[in-house]
C-alpha positions as CSV (number, residue, x, y, z in Angstrom):
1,X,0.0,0.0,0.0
2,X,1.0,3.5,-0.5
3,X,2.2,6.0,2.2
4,X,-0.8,6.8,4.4
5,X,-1.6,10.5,4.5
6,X,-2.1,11.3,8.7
7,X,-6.1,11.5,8.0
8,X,-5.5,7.5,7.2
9,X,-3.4,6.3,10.0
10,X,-6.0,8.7,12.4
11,X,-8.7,6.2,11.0
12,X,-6.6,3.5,11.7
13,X,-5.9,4.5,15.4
14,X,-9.5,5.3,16.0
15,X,-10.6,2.1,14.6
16,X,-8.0,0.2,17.2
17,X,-9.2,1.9,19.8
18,X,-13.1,1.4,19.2
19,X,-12.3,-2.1,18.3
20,X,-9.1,-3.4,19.5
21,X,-8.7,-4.7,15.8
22,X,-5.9,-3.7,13.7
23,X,-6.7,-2.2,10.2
24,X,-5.2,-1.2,7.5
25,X,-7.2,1.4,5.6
26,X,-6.8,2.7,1.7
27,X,-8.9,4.6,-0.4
28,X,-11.3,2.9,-3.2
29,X,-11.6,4.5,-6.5
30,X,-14.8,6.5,-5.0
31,X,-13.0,7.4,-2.2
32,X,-14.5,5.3,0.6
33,X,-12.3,4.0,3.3
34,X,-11.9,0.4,3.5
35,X,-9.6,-2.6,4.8
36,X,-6.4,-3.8,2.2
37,X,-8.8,-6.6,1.2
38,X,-11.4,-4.0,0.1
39,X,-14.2,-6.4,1.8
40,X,-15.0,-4.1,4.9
41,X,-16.4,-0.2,4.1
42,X,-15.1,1.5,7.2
43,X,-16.7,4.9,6.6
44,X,-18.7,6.3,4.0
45,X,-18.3,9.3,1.7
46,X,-18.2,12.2,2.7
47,X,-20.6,13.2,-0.4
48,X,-21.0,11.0,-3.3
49,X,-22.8,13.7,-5.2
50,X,-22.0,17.8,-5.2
51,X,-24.6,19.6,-3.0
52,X,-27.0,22.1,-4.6
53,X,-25.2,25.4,-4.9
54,X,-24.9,28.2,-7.1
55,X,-25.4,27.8,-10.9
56,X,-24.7,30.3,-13.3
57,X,-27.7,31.7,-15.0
58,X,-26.5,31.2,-18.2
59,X,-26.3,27.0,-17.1
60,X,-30.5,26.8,-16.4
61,X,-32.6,24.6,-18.2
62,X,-29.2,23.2,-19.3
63,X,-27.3,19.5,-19.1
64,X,-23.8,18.8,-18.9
65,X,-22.8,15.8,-21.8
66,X,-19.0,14.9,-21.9
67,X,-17.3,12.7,-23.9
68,X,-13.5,11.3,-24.1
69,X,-11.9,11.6,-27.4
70,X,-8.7,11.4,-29.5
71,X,-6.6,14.9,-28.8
72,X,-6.9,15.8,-32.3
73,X,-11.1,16.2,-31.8
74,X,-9.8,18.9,-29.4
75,X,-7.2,20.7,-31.7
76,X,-9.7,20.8,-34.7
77,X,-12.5,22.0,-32.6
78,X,-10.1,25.1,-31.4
79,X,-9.3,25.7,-35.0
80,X,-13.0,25.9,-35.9
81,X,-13.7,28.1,-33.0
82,X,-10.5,30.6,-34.1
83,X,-11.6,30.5,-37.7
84,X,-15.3,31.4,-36.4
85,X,-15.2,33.4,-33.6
86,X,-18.0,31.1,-31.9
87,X,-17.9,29.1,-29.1
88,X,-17.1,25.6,-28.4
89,X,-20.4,25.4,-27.1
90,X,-22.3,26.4,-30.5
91,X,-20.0,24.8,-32.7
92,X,-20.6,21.6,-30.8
93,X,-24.4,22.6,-30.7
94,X,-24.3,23.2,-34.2
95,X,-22.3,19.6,-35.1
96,X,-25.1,17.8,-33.3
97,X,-27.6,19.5,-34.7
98,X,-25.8,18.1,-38.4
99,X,-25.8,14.5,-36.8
100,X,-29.3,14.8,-35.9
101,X,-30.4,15.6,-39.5
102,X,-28.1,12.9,-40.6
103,X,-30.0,10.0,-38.8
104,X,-33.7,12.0,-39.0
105,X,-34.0,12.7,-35.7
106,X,-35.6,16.5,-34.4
107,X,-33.0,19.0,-34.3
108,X,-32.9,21.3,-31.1
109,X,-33.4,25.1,-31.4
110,X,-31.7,27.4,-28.9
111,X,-33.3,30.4,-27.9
């Protein structure tokens, strides 16, 4: 295992002392304390989700979609936005708008 931050070998202590049982704690991928074997959840997350908070009012009504792609996707779409002067925003609006037409399926019309 990794070198424990102090938050980890805190757990650890408190967990001996509750219990008189030794563990060894790690982070999971979500960040959830558990034993080496990852078999035992220890704690839980803190917050699996972010907490309502501010949103710009230019993001309402709006959803986020992401997608990982080959660097070059980035590099054109930059190159499209300098010729332009648009934003990554419309020209991606504006390419899935042309997909949509491509397979017949409604376009969407921005206000």
């Amino acid at each position: 295992m990794a070198k424990q931050s102090p938050s980890m070998k805190n757990l650890e202590e408190a967990i001996k002392a509750k219990t008189g049982v030794t563990a060894q704690v790690g982070l999971s991928p979500r960040g959830i304390a558990v034993n080496e074997d990852h078999n035992n959840i220890l704690t839980t997350p803190v917050r699996d989700k972010p907490t309502a908070g501010y949103m710009a009012p230019s993001r309402e009504g709006k959803t986020n979609i992401t997608a990982y792609l080959s660097p070059g996707f980035k590099s054109s779409l930059r190159m499209v936005q300098a010729q332009t002067g648009k934003s990554l925003q419309t020209i991606i609006a504006e390419s899935l708008n042309d997909t949509f037409v491509k397979y017949n399926v409604p376009t969407v019309r921005e206000n």
